[in-house]
PyMOL Python script that loads the backbone (N, CA, C, O; Angstrom):
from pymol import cmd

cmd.read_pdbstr("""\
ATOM      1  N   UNK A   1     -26.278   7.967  37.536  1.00  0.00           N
ATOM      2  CA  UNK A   1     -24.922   7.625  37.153  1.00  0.00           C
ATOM      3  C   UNK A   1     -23.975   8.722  37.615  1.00  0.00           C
ATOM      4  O   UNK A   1     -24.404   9.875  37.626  1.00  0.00           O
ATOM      5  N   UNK A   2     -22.800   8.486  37.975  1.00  0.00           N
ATOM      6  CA  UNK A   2     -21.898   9.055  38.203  1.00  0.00           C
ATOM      7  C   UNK A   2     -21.382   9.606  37.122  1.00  0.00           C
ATOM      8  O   UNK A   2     -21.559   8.942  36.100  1.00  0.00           O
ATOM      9  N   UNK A   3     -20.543  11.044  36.945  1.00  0.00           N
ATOM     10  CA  UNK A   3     -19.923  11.880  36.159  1.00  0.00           C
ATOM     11  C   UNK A   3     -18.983  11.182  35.500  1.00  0.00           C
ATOM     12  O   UNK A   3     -18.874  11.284  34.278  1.00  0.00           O
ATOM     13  N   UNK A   4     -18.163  10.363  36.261  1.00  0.00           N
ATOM     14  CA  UNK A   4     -17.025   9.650  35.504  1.00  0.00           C
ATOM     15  C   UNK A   4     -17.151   8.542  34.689  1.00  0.00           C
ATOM     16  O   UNK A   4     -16.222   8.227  33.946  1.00  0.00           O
ATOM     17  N   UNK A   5     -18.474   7.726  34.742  1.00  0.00           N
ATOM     18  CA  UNK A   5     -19.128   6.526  34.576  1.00  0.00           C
ATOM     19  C   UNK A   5     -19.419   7.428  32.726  1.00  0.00           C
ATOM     20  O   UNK A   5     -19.029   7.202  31.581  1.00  0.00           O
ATOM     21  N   UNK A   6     -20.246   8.395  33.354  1.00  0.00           N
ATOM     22  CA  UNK A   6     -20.828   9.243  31.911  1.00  0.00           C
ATOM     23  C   UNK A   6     -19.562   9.636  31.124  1.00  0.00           C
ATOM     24  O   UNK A   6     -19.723   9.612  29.904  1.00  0.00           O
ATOM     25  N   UNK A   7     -18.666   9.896  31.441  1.00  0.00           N
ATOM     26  CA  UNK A   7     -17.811  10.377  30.634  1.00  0.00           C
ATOM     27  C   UNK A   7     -16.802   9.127  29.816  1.00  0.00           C
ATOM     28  O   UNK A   7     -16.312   9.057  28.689  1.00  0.00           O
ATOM     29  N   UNK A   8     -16.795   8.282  30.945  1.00  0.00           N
ATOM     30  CA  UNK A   8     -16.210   6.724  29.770  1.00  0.00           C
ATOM     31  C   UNK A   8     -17.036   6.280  29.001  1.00  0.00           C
ATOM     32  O   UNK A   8     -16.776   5.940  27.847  1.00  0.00           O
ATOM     33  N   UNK A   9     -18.661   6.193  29.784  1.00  0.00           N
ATOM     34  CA  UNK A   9     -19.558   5.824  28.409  1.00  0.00           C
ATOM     35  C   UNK A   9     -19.612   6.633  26.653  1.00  0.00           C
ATOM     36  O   UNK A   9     -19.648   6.300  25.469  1.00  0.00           O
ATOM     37  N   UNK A  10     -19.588   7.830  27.495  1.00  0.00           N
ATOM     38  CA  UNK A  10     -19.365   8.905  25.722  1.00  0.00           C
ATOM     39  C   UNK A  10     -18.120   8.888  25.264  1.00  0.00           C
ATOM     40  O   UNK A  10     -18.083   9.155  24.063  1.00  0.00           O
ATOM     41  N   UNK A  11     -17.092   8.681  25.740  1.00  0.00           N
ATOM     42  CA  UNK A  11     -15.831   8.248  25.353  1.00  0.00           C
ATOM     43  C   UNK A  11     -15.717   6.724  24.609  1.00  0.00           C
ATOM     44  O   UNK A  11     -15.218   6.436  23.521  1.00  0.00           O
ATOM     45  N   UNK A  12     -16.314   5.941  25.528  1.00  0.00           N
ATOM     46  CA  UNK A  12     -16.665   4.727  24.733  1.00  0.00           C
ATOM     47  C   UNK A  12     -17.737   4.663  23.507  1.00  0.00           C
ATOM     48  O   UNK A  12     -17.583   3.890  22.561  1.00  0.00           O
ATOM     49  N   UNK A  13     -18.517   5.295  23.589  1.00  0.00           N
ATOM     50  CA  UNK A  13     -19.066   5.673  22.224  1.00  0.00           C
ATOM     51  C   UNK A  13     -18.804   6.766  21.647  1.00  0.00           C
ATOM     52  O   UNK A  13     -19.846   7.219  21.174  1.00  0.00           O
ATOM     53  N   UNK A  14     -17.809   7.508  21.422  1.00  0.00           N
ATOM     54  CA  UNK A  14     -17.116   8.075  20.321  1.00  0.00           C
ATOM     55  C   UNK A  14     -15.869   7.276  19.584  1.00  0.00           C
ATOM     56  O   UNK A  14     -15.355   7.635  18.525  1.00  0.00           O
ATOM     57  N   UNK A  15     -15.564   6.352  20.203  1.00  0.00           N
ATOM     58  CA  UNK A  15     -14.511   5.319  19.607  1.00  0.00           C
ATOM     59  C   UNK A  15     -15.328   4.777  18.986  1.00  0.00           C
ATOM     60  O   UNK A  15     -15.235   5.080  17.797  1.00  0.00           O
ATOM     61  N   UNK A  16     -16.450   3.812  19.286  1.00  0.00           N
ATOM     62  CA  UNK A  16     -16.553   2.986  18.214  1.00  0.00           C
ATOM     63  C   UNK A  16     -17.310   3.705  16.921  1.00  0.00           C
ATOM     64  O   UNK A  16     -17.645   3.186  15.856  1.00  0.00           O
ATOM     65  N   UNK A  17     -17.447   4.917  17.320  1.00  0.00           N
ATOM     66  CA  UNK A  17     -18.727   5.722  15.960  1.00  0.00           C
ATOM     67  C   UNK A  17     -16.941   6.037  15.082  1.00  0.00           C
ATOM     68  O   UNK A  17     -16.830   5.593  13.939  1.00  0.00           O
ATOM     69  N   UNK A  18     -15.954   6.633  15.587  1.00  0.00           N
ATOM     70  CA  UNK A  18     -14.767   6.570  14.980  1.00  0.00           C
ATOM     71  C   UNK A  18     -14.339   5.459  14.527  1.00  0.00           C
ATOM     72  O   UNK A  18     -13.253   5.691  13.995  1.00  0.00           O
ATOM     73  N   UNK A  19     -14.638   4.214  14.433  1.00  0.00           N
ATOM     74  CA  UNK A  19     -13.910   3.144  14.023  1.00  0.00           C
ATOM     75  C   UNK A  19     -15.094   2.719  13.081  1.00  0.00           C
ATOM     76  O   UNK A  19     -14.813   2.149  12.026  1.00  0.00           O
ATOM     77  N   UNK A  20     -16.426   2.971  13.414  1.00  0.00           N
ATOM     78  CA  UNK A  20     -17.443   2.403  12.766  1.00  0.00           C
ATOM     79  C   UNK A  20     -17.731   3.362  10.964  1.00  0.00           C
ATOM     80  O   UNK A  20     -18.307   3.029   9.928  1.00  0.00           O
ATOM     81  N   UNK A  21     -16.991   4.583  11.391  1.00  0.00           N
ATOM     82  CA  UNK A  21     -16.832   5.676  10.551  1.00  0.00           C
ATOM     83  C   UNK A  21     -15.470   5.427   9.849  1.00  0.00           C
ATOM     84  O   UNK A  21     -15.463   5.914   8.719  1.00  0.00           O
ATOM     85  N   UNK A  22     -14.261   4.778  10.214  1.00  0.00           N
ATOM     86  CA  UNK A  22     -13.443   4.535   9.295  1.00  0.00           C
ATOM     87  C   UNK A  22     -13.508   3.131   8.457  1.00  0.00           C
ATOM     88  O   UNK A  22     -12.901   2.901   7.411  1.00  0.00           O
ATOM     89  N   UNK A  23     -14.278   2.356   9.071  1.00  0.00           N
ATOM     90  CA  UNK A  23     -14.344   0.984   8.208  1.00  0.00           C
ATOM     91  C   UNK A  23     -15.622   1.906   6.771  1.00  0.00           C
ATOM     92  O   UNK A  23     -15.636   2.300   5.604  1.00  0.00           O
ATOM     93  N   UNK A  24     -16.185   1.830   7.584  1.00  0.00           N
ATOM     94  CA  UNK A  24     -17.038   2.634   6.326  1.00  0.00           C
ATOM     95  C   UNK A  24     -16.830   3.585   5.353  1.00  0.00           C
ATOM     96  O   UNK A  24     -17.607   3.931   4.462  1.00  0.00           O
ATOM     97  N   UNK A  25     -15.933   3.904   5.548  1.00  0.00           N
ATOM     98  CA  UNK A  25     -15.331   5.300   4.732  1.00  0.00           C
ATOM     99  C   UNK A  25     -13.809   4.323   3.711  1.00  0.00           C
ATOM    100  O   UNK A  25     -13.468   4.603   2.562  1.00  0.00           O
ATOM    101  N   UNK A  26     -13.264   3.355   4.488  1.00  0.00           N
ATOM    102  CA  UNK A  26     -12.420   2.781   3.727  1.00  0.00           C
ATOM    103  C   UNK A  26     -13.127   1.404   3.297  1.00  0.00           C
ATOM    104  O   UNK A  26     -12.885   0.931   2.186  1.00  0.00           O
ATOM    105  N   UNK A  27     -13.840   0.886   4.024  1.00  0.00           N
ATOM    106  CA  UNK A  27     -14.588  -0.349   3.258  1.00  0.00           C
ATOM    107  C   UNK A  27     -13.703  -1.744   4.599  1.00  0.00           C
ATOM    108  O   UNK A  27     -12.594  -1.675   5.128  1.00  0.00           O
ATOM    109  N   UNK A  28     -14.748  -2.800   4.729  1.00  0.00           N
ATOM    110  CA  UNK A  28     -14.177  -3.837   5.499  1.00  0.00           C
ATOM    111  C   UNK A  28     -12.931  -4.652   4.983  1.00  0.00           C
ATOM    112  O   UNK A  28     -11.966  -5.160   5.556  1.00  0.00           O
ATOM    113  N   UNK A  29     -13.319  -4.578   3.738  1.00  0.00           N
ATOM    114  CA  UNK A  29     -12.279  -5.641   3.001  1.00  0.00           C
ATOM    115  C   UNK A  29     -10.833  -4.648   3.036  1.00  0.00           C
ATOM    116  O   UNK A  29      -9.752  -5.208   3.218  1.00  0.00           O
ATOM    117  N   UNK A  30     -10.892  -3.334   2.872  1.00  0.00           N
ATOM    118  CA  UNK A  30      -9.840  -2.544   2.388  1.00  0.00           C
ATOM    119  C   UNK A  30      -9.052  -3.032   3.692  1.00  0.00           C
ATOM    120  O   UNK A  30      -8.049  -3.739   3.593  1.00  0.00           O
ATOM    121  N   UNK A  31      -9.609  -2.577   5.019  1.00  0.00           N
ATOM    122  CA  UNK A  31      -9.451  -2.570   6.098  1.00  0.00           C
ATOM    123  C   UNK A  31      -8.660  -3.924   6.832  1.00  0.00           C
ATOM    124  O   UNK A  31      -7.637  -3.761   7.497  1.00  0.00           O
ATOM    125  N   UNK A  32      -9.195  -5.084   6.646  1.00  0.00           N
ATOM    126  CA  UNK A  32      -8.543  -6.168   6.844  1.00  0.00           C
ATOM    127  C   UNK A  32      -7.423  -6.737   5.630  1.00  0.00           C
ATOM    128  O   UNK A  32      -6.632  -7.612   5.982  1.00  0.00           O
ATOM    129  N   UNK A  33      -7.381  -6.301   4.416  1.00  0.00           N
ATOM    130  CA  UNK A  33      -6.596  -6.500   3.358  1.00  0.00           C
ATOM    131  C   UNK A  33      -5.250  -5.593   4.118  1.00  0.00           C
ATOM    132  O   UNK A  33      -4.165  -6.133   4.339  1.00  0.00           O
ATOM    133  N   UNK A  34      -5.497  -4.386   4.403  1.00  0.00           N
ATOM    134  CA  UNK A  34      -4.386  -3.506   4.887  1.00  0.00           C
ATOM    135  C   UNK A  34      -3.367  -3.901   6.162  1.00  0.00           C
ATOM    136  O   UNK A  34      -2.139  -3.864   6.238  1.00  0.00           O
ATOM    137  N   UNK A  35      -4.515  -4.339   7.240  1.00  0.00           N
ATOM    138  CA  UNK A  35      -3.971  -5.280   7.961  1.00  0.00           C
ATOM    139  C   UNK A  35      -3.320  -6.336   7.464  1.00  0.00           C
ATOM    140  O   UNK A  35      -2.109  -6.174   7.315  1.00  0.00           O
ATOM    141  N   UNK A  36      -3.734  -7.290   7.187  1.00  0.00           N
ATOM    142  CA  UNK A  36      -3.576  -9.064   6.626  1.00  0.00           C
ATOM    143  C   UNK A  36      -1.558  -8.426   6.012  1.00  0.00           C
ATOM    144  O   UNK A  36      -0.579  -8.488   6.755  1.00  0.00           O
ATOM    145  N   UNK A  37      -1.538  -7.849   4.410  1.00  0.00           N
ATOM    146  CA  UNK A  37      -0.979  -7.572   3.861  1.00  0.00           C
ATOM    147  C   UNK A  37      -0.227  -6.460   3.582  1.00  0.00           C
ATOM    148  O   UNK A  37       0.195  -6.226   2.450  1.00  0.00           O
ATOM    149  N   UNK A  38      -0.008  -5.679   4.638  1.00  0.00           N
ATOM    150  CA  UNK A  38       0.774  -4.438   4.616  1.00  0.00           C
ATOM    151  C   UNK A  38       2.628  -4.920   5.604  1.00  0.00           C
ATOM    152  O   UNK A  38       2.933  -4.906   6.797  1.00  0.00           O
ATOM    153  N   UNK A  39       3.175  -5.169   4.724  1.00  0.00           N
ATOM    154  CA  UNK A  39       4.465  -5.394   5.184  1.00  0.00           C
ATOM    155  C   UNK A  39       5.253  -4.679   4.969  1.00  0.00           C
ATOM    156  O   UNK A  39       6.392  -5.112   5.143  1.00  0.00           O
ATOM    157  N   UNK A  40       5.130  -3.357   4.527  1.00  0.00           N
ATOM    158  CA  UNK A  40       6.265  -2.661   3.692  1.00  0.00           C
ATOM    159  C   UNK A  40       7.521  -2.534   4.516  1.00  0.00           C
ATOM    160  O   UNK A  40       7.442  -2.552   5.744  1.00  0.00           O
ATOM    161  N   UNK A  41       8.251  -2.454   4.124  1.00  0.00           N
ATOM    162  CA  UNK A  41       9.508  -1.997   4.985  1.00  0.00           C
ATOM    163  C   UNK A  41      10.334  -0.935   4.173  1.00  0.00           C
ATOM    164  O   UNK A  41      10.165  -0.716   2.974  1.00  0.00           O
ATOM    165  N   UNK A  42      11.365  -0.226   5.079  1.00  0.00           N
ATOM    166  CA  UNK A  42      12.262   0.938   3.953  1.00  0.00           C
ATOM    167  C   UNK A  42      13.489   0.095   3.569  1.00  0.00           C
ATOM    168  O   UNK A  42      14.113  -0.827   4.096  1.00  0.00           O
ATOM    169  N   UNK A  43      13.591   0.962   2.169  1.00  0.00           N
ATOM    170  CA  UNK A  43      14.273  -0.022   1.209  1.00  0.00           C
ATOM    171  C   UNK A  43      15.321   0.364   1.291  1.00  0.00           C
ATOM    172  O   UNK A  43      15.668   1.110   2.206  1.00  0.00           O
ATOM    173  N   UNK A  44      15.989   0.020   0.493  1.00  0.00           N
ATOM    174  CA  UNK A  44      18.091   0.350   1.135  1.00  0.00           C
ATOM    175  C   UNK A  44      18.477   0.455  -0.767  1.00  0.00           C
ATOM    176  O   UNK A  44      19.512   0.055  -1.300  1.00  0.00           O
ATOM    177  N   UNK A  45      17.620   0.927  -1.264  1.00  0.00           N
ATOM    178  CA  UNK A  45      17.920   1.831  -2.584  1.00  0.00           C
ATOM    179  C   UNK A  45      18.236   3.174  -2.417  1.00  0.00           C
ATOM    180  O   UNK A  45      17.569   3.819  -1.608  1.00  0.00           O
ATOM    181  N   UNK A  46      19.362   3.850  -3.193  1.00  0.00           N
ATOM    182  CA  UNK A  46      19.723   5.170  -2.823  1.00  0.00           C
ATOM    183  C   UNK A  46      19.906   5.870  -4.032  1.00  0.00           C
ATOM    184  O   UNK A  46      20.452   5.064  -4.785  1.00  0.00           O
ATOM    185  N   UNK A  47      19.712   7.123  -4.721  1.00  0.00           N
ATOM    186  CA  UNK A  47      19.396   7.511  -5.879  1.00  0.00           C
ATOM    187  C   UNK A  47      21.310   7.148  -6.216  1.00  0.00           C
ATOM    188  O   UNK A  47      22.277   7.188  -5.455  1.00  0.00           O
ATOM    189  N   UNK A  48      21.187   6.807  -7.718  1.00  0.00           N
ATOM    190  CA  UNK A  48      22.626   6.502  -8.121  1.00  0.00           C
ATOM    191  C   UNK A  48      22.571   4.943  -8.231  1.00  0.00           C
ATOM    192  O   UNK A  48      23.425   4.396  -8.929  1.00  0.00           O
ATOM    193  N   UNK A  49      21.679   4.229  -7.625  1.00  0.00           N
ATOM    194  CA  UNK A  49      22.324   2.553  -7.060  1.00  0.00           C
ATOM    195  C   UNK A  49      21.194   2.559  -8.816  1.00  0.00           C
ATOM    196  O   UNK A  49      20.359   3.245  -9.406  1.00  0.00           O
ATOM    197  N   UNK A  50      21.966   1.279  -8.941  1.00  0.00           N
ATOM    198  CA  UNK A  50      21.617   0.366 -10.368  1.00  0.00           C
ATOM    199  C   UNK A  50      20.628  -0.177  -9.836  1.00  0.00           C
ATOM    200  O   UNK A  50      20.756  -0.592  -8.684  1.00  0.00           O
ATOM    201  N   UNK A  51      19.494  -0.311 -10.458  1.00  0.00           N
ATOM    202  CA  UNK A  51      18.139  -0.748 -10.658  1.00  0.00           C
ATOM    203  C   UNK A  51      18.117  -2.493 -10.768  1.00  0.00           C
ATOM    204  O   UNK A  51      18.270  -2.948 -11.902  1.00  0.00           O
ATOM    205  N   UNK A  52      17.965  -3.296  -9.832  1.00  0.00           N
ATOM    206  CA  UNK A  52      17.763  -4.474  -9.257  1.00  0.00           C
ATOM    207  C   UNK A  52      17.362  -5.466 -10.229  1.00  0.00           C
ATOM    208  O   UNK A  52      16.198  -5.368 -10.616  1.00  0.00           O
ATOM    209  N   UNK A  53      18.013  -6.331 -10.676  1.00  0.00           N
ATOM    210  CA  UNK A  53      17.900  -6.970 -11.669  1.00  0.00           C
ATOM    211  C   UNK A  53      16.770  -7.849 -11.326  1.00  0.00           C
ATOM    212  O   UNK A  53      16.890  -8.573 -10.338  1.00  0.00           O
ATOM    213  N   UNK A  54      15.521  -7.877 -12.129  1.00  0.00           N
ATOM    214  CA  UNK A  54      14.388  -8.196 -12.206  1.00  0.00           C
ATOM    215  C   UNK A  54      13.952  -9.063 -13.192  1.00  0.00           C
ATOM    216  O   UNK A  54      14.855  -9.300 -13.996  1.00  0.00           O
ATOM    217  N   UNK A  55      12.831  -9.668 -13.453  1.00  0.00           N
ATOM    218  CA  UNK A  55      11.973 -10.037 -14.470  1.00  0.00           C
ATOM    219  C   UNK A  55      10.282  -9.899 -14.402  1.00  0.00           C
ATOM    220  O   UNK A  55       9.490 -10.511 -13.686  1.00  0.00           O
ATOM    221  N   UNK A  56      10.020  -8.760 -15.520  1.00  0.00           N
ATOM    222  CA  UNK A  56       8.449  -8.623 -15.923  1.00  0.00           C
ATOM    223  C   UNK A  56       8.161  -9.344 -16.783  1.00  0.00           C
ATOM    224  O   UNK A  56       8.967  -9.941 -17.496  1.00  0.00           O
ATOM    225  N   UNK A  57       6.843  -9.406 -16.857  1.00  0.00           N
ATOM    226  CA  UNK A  57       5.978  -9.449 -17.539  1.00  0.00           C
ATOM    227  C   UNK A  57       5.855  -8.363 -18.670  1.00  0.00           C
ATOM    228  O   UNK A  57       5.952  -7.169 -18.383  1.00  0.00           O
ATOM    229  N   UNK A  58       5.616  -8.838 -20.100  1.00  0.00           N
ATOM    230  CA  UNK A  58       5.565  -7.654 -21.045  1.00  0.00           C
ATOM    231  C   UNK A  58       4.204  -7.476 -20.801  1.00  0.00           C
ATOM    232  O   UNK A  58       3.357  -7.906 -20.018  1.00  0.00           O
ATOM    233  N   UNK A  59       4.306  -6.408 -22.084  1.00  0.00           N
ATOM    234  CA  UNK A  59       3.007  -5.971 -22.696  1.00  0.00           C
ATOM    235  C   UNK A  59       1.909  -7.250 -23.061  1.00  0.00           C
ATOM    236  O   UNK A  59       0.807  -7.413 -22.539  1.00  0.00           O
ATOM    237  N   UNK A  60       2.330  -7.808 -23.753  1.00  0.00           N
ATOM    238  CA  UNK A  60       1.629  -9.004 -24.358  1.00  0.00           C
ATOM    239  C   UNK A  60       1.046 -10.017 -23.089  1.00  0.00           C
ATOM    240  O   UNK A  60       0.032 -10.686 -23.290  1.00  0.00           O
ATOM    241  N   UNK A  61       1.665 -10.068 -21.954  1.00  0.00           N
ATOM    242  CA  UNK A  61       1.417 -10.696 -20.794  1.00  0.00           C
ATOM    243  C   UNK A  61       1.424 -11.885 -20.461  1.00  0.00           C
ATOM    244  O   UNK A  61       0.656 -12.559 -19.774  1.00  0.00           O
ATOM    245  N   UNK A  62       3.030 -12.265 -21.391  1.00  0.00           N
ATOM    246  CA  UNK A  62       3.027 -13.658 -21.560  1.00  0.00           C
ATOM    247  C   UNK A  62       4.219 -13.993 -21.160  1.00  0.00           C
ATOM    248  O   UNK A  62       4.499 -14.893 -20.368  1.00  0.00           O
ATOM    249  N   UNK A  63       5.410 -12.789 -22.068  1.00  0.00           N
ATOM    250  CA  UNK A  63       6.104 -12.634 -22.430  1.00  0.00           C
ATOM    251  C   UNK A  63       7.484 -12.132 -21.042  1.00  0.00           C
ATOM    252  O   UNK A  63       7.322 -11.040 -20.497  1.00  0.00           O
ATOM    253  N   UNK A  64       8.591 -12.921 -20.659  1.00  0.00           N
ATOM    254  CA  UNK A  64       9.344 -12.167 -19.552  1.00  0.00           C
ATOM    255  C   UNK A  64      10.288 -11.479 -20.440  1.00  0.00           C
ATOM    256  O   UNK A  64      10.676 -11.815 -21.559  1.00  0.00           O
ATOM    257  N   UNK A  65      10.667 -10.159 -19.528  1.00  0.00           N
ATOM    258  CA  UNK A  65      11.854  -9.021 -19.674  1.00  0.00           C
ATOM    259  C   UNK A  65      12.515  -9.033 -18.579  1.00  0.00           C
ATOM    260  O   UNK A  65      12.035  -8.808 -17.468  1.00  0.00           O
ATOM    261  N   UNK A  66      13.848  -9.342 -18.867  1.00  0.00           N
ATOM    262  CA  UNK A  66      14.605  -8.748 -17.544  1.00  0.00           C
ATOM    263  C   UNK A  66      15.254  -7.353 -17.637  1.00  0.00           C
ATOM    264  O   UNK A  66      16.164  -7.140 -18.438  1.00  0.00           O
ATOM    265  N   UNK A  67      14.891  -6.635 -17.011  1.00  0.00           N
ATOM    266  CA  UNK A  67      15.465  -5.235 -16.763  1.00  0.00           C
ATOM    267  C   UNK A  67      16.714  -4.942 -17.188  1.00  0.00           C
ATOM    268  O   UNK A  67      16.916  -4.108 -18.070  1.00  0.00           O
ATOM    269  N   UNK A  68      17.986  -5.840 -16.386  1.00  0.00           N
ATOM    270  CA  UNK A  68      18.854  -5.625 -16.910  1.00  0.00           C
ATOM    271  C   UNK A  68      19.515  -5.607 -18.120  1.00  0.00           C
ATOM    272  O   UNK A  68      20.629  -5.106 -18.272  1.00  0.00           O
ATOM    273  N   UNK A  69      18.431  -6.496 -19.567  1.00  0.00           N
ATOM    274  CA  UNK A  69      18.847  -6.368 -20.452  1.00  0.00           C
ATOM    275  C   UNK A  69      18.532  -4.879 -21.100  1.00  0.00           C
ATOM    276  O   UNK A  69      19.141  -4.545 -22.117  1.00  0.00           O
ATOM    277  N   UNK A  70      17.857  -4.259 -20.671  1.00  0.00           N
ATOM    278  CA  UNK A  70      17.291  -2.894 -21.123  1.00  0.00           C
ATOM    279  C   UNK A  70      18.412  -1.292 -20.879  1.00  0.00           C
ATOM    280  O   UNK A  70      18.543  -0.222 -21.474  1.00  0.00           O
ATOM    281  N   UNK A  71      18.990  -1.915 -19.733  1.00  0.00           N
ATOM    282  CA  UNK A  71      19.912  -1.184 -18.901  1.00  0.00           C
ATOM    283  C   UNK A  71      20.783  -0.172 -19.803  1.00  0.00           C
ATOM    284  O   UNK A  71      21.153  -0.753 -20.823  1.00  0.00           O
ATOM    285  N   UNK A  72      21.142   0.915 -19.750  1.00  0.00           N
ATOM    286  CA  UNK A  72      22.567   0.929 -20.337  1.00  0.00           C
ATOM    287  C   UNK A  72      22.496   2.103 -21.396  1.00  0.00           C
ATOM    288  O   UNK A  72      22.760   3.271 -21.109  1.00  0.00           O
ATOM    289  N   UNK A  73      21.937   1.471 -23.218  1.00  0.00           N
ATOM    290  CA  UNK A  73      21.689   2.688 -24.224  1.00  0.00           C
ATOM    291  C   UNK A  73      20.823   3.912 -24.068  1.00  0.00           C
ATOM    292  O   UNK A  73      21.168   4.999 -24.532  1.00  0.00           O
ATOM    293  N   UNK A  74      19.820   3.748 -23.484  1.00  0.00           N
ATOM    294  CA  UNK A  74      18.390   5.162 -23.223  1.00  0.00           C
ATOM    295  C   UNK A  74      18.340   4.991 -21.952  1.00  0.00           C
ATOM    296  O   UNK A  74      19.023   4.194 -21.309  1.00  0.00           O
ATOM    297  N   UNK A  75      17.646   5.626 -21.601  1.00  0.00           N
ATOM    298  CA  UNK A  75      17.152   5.739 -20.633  1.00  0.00           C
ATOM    299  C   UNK A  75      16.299   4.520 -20.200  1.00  0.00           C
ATOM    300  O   UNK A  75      16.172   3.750 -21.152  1.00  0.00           O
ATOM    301  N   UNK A  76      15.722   4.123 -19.169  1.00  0.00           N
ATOM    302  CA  UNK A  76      14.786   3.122 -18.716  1.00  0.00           C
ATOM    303  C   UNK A  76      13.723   3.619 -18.138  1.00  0.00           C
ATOM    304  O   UNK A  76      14.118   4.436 -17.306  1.00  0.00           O
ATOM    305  N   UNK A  77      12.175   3.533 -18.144  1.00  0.00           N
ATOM    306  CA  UNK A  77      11.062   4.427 -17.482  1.00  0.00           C
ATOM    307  C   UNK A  77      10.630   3.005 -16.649  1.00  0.00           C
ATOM    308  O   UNK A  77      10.821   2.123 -17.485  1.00  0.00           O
ATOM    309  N   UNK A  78      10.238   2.494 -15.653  1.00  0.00           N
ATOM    310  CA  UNK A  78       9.421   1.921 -15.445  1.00  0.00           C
ATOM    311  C   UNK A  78       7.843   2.504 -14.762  1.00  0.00           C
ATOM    312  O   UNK A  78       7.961   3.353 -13.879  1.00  0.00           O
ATOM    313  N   UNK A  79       7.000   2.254 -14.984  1.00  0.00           N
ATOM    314  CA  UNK A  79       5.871   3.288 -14.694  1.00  0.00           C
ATOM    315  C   UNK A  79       4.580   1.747 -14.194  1.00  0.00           C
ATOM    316  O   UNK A  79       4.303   0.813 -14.946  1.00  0.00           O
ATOM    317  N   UNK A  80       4.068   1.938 -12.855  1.00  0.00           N
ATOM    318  CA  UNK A  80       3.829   1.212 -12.336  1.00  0.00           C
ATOM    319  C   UNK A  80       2.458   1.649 -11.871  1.00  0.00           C
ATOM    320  O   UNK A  80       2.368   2.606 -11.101  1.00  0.00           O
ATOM    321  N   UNK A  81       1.395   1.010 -12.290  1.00  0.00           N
ATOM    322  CA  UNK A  81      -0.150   2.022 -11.987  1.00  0.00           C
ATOM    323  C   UNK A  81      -0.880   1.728 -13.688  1.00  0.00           C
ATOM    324  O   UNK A  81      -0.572   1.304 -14.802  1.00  0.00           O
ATOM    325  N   UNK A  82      -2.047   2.307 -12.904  1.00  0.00           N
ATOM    326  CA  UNK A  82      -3.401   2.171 -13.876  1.00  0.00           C
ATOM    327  C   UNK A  82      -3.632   3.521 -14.416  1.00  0.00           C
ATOM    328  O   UNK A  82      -3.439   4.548 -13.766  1.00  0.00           O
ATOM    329  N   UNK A  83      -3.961   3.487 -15.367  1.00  0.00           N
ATOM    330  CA  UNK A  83      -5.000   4.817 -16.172  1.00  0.00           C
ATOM    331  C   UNK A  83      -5.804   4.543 -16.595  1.00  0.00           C
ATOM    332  O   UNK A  83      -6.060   4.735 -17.784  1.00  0.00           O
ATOM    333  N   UNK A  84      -6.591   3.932 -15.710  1.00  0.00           N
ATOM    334  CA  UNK A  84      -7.916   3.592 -16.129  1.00  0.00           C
ATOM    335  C   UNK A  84      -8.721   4.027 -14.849  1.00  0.00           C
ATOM    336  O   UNK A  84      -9.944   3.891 -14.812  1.00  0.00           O
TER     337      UNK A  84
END
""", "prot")
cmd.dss("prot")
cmd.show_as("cartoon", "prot")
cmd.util.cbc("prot")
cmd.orient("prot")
């Protein structure tokens, strides 16, 4: 074999041990979920702007809240994530 032949082949197999090493390290599903469903875009919120009138889900998980009724006397926390 030629030098250059050898050097795309080990080049070509260090890509796929790199790709074969990141599916594995993040998982297949993570991997195509990230693909499939990663749309984020930057948001056009700027610290100061009023908090986007919404509706959750309470505690009880039945139950809707709209944000904006909360707005205004205290403060508002929304806290978004697991502790578990």
């Amino acid at each position: 074999m030629r030098t250059g032949k050898k050097v795309a082949l080990g080049a070509g197999i260090l890509v796929l041990a790199a790709a074969a090493a990141g599916v594995a390290f993040v998982g297949p599903r993570n991997v195509i979920g990230m693909i499939r469903y990663d749309k984020r875009q930057k948001g056009a919120l700027r610290v100061g702007d009023r908090a986007p009138d919404v509706t959750l889900v309470a505690l009880d998980g039945k139950s809707p809240v709209r944000v904006a009724e909360h707005i205004g006397e205290r403060p508002l926390v929304l806290v978004f994530g697991s502790y578990t």
